[in-house]
PyMOL Python script that loads the backbone (N, CA, C, O; Angstrom):
from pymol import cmd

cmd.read_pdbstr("""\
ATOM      1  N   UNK A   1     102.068  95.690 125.372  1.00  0.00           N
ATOM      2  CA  UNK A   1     103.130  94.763 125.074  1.00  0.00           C
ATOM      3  C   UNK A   1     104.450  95.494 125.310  1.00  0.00           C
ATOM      4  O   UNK A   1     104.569  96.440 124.532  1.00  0.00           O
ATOM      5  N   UNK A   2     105.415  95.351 126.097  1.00  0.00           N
ATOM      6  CA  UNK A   2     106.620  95.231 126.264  1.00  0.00           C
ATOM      7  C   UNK A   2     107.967  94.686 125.538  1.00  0.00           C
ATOM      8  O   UNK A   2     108.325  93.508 125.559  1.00  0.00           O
ATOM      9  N   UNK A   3     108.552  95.594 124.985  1.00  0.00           N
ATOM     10  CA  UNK A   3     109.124  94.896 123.824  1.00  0.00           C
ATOM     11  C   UNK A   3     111.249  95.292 124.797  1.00  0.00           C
ATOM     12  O   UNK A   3     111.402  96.403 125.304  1.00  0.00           O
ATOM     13  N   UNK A   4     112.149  94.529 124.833  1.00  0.00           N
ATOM     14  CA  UNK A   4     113.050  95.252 124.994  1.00  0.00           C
ATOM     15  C   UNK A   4     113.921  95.119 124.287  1.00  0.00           C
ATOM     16  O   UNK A   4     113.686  94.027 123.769  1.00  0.00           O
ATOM     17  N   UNK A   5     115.350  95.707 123.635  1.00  0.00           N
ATOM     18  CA  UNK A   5     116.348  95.025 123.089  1.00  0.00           C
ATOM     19  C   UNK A   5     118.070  95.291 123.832  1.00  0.00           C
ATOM     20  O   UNK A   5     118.477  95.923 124.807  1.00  0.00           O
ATOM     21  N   UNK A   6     118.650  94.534 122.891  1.00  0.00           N
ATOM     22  CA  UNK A   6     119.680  94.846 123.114  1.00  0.00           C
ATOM     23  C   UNK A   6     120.824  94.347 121.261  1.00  0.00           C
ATOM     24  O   UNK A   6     120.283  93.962 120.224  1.00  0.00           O
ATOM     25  N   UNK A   7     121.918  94.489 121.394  1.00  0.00           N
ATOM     26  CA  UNK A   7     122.296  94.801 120.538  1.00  0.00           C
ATOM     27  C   UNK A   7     124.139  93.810 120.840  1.00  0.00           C
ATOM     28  O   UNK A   7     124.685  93.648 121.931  1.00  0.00           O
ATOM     29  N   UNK A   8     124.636  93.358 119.512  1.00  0.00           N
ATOM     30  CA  UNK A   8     125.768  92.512 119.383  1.00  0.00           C
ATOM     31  C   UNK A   8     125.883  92.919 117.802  1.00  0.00           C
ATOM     32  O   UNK A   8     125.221  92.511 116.848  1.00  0.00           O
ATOM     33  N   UNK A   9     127.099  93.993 117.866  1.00  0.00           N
ATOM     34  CA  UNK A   9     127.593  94.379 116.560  1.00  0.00           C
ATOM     35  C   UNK A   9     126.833  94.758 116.175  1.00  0.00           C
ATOM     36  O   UNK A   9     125.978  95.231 116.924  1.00  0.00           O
ATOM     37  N   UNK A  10     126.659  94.794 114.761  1.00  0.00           N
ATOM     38  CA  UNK A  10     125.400  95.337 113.787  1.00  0.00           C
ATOM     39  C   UNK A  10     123.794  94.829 113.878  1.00  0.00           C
ATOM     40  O   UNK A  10     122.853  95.299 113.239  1.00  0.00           O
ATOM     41  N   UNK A  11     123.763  93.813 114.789  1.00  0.00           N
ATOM     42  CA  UNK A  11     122.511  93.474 114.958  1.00  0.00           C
ATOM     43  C   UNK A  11     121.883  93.900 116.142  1.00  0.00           C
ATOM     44  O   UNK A  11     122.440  94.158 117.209  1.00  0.00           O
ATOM     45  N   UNK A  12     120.261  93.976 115.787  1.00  0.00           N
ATOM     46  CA  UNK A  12     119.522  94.561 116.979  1.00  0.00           C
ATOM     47  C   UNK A  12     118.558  93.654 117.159  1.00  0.00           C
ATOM     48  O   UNK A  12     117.778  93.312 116.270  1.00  0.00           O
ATOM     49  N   UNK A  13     118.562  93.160 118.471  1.00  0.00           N
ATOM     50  CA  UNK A  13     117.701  92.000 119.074  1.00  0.00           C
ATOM     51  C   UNK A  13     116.408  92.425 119.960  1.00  0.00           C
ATOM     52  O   UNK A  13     116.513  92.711 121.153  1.00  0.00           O
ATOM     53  N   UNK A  14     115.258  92.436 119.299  1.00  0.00           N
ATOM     54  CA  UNK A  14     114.337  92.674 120.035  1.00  0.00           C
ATOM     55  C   UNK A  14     113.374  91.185 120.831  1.00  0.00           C
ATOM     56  O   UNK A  14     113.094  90.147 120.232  1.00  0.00           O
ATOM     57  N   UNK A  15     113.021  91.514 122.321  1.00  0.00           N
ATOM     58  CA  UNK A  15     112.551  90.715 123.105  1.00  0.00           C
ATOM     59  C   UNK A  15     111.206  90.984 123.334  1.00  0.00           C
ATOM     60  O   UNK A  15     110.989  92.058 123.896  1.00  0.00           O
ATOM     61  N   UNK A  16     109.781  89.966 122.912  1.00  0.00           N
ATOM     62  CA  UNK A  16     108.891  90.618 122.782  1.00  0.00           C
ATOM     63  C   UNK A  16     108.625  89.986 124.221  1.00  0.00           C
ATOM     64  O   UNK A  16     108.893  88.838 124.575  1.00  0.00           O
ATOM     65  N   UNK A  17     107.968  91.118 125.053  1.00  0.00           N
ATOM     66  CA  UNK A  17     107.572  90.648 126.391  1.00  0.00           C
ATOM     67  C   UNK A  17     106.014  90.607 126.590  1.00  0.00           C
ATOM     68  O   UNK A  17     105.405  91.661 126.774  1.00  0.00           O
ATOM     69  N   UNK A  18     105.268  89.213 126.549  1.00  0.00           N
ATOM     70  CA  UNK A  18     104.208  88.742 126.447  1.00  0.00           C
ATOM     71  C   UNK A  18     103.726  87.924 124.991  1.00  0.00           C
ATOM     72  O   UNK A  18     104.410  87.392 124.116  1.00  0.00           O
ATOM     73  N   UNK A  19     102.416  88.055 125.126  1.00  0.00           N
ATOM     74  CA  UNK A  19     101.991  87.263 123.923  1.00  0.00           C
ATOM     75  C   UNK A  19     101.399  87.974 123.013  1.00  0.00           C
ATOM     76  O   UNK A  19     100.524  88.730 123.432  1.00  0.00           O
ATOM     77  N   UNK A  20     101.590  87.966 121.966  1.00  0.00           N
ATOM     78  CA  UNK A  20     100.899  89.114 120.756  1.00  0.00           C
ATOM     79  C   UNK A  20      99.592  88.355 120.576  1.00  0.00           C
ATOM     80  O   UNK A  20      99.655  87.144 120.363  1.00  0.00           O
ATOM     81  N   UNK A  21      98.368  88.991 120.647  1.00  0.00           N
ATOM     82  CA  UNK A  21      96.849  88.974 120.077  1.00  0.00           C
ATOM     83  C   UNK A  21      96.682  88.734 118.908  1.00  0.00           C
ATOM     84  O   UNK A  21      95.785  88.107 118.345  1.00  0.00           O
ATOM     85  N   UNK A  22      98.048  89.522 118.311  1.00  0.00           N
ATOM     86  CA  UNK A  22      97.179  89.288 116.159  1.00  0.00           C
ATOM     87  C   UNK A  22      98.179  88.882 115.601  1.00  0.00           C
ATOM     88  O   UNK A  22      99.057  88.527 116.387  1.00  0.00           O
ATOM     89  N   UNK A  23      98.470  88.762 114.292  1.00  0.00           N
ATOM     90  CA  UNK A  23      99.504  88.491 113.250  1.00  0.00           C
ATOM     91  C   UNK A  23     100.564  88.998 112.930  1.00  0.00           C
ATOM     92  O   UNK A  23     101.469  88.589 112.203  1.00  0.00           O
ATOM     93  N   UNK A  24     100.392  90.202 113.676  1.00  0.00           N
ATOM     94  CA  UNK A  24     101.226  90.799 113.559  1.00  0.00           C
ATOM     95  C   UNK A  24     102.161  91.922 114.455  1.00  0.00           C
ATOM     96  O   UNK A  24     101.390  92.860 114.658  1.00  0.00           O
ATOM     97  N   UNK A  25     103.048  92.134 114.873  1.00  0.00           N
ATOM     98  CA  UNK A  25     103.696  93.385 115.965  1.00  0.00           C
ATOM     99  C   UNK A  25     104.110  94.311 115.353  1.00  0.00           C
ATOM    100  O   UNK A  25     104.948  94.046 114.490  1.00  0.00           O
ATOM    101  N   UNK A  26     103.666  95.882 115.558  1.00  0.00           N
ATOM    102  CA  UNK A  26     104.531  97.262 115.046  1.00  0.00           C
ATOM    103  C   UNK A  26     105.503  97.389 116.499  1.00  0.00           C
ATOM    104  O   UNK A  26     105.237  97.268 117.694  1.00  0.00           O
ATOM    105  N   UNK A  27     106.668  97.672 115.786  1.00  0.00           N
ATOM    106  CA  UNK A  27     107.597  98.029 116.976  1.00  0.00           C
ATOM    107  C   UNK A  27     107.652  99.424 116.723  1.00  0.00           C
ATOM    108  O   UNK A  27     108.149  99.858 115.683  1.00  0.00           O
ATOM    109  N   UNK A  28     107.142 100.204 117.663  1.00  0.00           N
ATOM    110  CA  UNK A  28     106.968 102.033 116.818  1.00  0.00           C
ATOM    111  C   UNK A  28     108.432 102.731 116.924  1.00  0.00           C
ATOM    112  O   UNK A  28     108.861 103.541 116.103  1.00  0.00           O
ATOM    113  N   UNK A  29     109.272 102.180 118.325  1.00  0.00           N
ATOM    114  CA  UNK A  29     110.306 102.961 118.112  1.00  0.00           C
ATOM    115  C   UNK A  29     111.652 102.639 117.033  1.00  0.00           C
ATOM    116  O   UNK A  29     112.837 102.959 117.123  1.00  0.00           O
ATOM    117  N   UNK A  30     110.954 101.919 116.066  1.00  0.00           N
ATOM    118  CA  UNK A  30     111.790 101.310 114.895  1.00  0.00           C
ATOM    119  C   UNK A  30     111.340 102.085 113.269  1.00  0.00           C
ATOM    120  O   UNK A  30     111.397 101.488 112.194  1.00  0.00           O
ATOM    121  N   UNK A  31     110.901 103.536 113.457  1.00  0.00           N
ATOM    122  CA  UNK A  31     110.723 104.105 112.356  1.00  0.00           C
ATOM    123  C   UNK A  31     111.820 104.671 111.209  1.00  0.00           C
ATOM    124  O   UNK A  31     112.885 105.267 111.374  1.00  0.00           O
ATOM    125  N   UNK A  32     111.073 104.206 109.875  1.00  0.00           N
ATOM    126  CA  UNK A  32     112.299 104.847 109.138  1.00  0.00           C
ATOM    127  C   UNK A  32     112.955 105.579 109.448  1.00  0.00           C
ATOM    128  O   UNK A  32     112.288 106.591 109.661  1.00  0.00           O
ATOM    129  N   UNK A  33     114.107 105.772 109.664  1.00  0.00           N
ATOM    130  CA  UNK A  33     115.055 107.460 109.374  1.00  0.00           C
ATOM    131  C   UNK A  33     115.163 107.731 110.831  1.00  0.00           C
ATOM    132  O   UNK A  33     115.553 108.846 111.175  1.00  0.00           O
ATOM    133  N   UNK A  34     114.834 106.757 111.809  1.00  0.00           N
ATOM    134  CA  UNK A  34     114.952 107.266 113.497  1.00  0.00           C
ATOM    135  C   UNK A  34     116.402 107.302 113.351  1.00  0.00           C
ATOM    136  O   UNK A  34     117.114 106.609 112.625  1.00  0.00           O
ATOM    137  N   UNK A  35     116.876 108.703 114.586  1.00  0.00           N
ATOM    138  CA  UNK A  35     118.661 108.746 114.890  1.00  0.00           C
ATOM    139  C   UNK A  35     118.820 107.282 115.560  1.00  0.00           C
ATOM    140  O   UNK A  35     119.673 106.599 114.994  1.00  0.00           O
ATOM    141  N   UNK A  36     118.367 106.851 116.321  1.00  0.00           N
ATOM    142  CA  UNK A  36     118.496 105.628 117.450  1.00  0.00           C
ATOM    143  C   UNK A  36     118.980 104.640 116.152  1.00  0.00           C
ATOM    144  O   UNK A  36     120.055 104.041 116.150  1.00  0.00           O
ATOM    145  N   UNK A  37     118.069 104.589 115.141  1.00  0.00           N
ATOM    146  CA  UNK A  37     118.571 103.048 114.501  1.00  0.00           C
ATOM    147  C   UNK A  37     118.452 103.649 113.155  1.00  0.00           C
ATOM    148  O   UNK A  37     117.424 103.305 112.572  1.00  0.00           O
ATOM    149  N   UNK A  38     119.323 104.552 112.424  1.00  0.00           N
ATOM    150  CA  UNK A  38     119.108 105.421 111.236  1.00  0.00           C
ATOM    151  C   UNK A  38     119.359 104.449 110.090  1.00  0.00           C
ATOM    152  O   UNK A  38     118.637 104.903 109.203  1.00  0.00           O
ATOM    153  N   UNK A  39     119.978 103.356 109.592  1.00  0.00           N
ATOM    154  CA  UNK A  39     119.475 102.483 108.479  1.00  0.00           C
ATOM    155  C   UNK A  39     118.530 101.473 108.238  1.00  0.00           C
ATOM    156  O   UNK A  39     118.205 100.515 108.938  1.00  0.00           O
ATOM    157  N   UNK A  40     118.329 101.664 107.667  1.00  0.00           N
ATOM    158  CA  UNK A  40     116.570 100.715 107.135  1.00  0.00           C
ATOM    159  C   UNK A  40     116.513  99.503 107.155  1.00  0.00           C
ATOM    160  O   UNK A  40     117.475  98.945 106.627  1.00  0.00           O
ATOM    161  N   UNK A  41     115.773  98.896 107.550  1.00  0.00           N
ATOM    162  CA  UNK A  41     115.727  97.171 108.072  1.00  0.00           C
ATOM    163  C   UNK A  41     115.922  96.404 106.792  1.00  0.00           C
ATOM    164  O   UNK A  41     115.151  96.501 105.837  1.00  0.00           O
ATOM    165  N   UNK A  42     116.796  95.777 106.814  1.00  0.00           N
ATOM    166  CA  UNK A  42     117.124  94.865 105.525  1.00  0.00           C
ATOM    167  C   UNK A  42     116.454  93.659 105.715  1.00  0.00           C
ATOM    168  O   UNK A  42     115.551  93.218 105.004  1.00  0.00           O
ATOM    169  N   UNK A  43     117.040  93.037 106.917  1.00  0.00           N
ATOM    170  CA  UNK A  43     116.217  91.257 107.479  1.00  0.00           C
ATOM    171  C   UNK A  43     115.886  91.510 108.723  1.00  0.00           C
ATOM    172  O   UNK A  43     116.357  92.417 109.408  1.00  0.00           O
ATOM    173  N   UNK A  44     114.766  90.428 109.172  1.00  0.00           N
ATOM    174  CA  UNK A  44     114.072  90.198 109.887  1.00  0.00           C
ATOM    175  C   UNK A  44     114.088  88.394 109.946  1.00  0.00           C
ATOM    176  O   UNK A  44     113.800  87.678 108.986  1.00  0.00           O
ATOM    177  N   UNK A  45     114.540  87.859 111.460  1.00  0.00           N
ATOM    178  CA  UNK A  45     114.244  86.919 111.705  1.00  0.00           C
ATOM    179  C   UNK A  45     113.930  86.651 113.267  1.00  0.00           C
ATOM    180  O   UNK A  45     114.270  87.336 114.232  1.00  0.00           O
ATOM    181  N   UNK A  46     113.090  85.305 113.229  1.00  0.00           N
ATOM    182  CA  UNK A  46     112.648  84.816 114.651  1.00  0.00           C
ATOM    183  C   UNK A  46     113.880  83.946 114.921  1.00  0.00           C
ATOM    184  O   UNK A  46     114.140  83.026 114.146  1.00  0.00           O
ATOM    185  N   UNK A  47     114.603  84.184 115.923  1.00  0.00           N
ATOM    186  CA  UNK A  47     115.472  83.103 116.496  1.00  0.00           C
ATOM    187  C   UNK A  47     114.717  81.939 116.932  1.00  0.00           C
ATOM    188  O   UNK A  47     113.869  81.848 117.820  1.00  0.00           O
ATOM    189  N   UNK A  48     115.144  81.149 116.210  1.00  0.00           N
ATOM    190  CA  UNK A  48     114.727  79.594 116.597  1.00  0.00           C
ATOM    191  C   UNK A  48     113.459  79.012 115.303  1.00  0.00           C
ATOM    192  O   UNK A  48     112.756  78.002 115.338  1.00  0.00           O
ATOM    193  N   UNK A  49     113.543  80.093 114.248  1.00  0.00           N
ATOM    194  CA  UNK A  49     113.275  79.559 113.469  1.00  0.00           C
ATOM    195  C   UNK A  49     114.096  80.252 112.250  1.00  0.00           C
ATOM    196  O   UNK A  49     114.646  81.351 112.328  1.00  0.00           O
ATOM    197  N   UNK A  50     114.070  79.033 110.607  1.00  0.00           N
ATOM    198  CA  UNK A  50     114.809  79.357 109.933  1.00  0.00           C
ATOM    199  C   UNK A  50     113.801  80.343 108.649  1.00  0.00           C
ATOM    200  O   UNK A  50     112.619  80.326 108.308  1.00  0.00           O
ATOM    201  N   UNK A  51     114.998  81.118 108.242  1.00  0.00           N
ATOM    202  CA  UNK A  51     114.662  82.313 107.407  1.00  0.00           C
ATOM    203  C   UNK A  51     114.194  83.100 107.618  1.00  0.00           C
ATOM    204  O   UNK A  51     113.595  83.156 108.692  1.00  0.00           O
ATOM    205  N   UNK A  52     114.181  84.374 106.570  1.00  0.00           N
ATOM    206  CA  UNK A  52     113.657  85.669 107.258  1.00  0.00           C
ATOM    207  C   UNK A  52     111.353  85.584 107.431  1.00  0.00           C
ATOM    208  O   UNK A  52     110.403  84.850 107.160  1.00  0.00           O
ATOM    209  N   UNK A  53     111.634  86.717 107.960  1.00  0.00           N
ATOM    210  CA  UNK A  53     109.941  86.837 108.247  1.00  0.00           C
ATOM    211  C   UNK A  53     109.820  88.392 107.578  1.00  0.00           C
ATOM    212  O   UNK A  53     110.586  89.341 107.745  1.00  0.00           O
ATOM    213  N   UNK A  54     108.381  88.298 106.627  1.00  0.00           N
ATOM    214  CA  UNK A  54     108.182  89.498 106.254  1.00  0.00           C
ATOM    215  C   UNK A  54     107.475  90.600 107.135  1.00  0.00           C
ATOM    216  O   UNK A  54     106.785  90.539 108.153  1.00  0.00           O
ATOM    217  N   UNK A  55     107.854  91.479 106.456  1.00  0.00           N
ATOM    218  CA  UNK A  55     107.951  92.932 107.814  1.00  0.00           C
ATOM    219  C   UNK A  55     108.065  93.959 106.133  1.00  0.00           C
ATOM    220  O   UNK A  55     108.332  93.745 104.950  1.00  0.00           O
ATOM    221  N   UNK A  56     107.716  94.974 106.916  1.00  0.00           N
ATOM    222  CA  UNK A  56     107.251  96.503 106.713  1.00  0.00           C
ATOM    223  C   UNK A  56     107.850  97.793 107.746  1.00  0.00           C
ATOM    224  O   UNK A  56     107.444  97.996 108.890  1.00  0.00           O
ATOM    225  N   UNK A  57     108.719  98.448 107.160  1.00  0.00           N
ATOM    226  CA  UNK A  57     109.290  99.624 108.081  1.00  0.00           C
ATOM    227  C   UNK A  57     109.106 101.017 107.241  1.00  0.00           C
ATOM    228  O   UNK A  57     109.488 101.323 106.112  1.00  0.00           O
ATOM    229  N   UNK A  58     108.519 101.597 108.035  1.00  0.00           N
ATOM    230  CA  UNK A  58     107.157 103.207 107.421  1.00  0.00           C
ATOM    231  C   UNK A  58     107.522 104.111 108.591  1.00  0.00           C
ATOM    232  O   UNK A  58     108.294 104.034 109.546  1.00  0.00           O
ATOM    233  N   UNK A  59     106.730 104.916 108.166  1.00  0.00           N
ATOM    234  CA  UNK A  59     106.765 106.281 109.727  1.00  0.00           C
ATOM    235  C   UNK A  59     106.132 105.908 110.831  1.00  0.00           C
ATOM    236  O   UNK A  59     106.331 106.422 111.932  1.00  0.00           O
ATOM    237  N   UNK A  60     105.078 104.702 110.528  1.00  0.00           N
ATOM    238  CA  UNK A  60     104.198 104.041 111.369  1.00  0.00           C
ATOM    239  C   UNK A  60     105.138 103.351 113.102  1.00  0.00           C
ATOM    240  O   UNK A  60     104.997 103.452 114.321  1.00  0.00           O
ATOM    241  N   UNK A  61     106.166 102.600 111.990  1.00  0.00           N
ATOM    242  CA  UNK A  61     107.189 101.496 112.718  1.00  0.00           C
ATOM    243  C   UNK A  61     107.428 100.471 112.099  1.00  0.00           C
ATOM    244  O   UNK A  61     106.732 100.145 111.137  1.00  0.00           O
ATOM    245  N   UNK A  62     108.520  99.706 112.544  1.00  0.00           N
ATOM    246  CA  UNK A  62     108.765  98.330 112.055  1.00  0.00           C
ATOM    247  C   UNK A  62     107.167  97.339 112.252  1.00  0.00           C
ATOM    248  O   UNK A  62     106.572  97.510 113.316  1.00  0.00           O
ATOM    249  N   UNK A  63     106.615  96.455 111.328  1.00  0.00           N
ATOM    250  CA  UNK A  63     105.599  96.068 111.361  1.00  0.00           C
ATOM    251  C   UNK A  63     106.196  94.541 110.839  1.00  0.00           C
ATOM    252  O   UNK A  63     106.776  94.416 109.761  1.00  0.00           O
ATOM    253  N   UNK A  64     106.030  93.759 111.490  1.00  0.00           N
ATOM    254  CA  UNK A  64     106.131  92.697 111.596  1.00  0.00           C
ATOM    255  C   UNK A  64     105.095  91.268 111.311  1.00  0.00           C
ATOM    256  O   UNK A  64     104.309  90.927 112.195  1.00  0.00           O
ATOM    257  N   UNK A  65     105.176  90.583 110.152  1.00  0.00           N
ATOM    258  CA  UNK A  65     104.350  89.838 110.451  1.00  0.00           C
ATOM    259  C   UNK A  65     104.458  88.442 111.574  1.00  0.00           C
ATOM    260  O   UNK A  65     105.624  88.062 111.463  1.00  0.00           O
ATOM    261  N   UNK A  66     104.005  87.878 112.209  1.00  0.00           N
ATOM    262  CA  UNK A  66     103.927  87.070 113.763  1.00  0.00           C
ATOM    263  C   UNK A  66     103.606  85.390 112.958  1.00  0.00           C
ATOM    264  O   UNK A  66     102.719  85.024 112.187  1.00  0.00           O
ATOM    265  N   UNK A  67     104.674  84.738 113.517  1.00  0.00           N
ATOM    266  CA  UNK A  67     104.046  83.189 112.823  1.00  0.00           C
ATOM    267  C   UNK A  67     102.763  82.913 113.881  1.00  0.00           C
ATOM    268  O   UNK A  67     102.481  83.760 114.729  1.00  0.00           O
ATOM    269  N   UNK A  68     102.004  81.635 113.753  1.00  0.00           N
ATOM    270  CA  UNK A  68     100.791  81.353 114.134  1.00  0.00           C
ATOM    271  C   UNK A  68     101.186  81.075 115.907  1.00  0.00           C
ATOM    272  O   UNK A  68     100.523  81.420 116.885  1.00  0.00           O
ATOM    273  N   UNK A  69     102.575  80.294 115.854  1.00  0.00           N
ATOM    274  CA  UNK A  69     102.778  79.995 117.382  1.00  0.00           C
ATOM    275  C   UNK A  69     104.866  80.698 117.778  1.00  0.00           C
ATOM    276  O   UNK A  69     105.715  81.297 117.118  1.00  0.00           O
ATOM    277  N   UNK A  70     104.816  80.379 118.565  1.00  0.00           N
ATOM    278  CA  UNK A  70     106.110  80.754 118.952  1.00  0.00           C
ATOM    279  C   UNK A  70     107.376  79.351 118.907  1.00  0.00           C
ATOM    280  O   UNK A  70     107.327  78.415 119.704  1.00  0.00           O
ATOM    281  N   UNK A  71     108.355  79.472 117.903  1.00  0.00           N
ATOM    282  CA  UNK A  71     109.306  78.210 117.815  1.00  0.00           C
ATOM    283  C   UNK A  71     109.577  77.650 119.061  1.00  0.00           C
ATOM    284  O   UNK A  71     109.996  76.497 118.962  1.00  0.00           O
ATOM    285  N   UNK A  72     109.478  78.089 120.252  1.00  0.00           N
ATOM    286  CA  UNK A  72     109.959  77.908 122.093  1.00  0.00           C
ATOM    287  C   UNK A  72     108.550  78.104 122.656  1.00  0.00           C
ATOM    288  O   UNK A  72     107.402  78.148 122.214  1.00  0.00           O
ATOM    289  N   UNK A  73     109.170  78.202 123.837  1.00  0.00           N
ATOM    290  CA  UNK A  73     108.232  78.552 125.213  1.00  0.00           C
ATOM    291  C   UNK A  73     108.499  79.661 125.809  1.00  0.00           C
ATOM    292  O   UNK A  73     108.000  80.114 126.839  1.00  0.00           O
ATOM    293  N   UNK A  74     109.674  80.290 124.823  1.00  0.00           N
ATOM    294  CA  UNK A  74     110.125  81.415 125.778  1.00  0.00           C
ATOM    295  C   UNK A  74     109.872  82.508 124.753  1.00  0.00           C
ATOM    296  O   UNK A  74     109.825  82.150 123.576  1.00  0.00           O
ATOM    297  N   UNK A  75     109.675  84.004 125.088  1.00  0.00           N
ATOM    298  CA  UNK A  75     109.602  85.086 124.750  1.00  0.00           C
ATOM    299  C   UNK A  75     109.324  85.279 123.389  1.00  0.00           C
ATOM    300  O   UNK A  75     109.100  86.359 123.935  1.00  0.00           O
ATOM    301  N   UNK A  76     109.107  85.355 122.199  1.00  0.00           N
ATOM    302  CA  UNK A  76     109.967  85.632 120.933  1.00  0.00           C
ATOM    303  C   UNK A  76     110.796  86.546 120.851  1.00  0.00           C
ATOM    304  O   UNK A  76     110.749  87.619 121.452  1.00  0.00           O
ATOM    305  N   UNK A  77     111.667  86.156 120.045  1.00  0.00           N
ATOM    306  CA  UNK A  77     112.901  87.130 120.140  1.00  0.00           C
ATOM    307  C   UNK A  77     113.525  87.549 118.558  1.00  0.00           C
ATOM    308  O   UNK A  77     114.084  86.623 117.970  1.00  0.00           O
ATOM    309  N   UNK A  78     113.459  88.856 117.865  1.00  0.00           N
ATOM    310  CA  UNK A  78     113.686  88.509 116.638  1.00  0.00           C
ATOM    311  C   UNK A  78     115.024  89.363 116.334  1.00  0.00           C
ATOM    312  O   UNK A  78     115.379  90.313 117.033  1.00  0.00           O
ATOM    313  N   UNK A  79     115.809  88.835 115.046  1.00  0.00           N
ATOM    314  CA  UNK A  79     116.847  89.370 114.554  1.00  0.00           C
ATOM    315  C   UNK A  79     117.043  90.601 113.792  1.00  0.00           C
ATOM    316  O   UNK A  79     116.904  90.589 112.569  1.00  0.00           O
ATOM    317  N   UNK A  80     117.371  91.715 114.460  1.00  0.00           N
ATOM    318  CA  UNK A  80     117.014  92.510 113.051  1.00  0.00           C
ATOM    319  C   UNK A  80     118.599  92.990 112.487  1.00  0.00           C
ATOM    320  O   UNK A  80     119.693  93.076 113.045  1.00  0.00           O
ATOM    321  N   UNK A  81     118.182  93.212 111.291  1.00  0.00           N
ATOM    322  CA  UNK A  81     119.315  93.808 110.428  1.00  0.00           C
ATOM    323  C   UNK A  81     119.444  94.993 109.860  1.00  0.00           C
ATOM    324  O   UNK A  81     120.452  95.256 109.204  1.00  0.00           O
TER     325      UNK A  81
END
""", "prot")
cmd.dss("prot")
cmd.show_as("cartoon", "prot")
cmd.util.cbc("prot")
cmd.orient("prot")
């Protein structure tokens, strides 16, 4: 899976490229305490749907839980904070 982002102010927008298999996505290069993104994920949302989505950020990676389908047809794309 192919994940890319990009970034507008304090937020970091990740683009998941393909379709996730399970319930859930680890984004690994989103670990606690990384220099790249050194404060700790507060929110998590899917653009194009409302409210946050629960998630988990460890040494593992950001771990994400995945709704059942995708709000679009296009990519998922989520908000992070």
């Amino acid at each position: 899976m192919c994940i890319r982002f990009t970034t507008k102010g304090e937020i970091l927008y990740a683009f998941v490229l393909g379709t996730p298999q399970t319930d859930s996505l680890t984004i690994k290069t989103l670990t606690r305490g990384r220099s790249e993104f050194p404060k700790p994920v507060a929110r998590v949302e899917l653009v194009g749907q409302e409210g946050a989505i629960a998630f988990v950020q460890d040494e593992r990676g950001l771990t994400i839980r995945l709704p059942q389908r995708s709000p679009s047809d296009y990519p998922f794309c989520f908000r992070i904070r």
